[in-house]
C-alpha positions in Angstrom: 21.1 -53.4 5.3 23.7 -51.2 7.5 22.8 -49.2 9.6 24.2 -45.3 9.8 24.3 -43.0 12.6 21.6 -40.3 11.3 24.4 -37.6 12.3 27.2 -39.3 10.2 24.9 -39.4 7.5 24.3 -35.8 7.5 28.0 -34.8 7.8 29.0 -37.4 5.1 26.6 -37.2 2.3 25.7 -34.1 0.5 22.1 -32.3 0.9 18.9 -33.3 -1.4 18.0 -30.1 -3.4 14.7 -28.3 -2.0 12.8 -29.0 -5.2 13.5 -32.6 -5.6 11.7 -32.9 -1.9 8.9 -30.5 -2.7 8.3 -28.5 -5.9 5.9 -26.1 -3.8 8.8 -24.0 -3.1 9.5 -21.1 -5.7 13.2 -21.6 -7.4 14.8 -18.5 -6.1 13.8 -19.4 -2.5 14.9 -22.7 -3.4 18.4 -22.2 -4.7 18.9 -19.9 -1.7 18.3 -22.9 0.7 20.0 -25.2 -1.3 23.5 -22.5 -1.4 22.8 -22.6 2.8 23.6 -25.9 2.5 26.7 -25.8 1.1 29.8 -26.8 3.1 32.2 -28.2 1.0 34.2 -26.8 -0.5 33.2 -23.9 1.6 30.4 -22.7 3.5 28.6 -20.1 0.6 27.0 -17.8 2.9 29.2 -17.0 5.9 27.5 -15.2 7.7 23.6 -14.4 9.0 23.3 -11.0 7.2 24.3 -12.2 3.7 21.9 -15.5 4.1 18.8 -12.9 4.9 20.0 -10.3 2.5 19.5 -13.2 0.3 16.6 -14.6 1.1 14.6 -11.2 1.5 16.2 -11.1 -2.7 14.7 -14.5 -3.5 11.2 -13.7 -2.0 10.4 -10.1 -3.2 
């Protein structure tokens, strides 16, 4: 067993889905967490206002 630098692991591998680690989270709040996530190809929310706008959308 190898082990990783927690930090290189996080920058190397992509993120587990929200509702894979929990299913207590509604899916629109999910998918919104999961999008914040996203860096590559590109960051999907680039800024602050467009991730609240989105998840004030995912909660109401």
């Amino acid at each position: 067993m190898q082990c990783q630098d927690p930090f290189l692991a996080v920058l190397q591998n992509d993120a587990v889905p929200v509702r894979d680690r929990t299913s207590a989270i509604p899916q629109p709040l999910a998918t919104v967490i999961d999008r914040a996530l996203i860096d590559n190809p590109d960051i999907y929310y680039t800024n602050a206002a467009e991730f609240k706008q989105a998840l004030f959308k995912s909660i109401s």
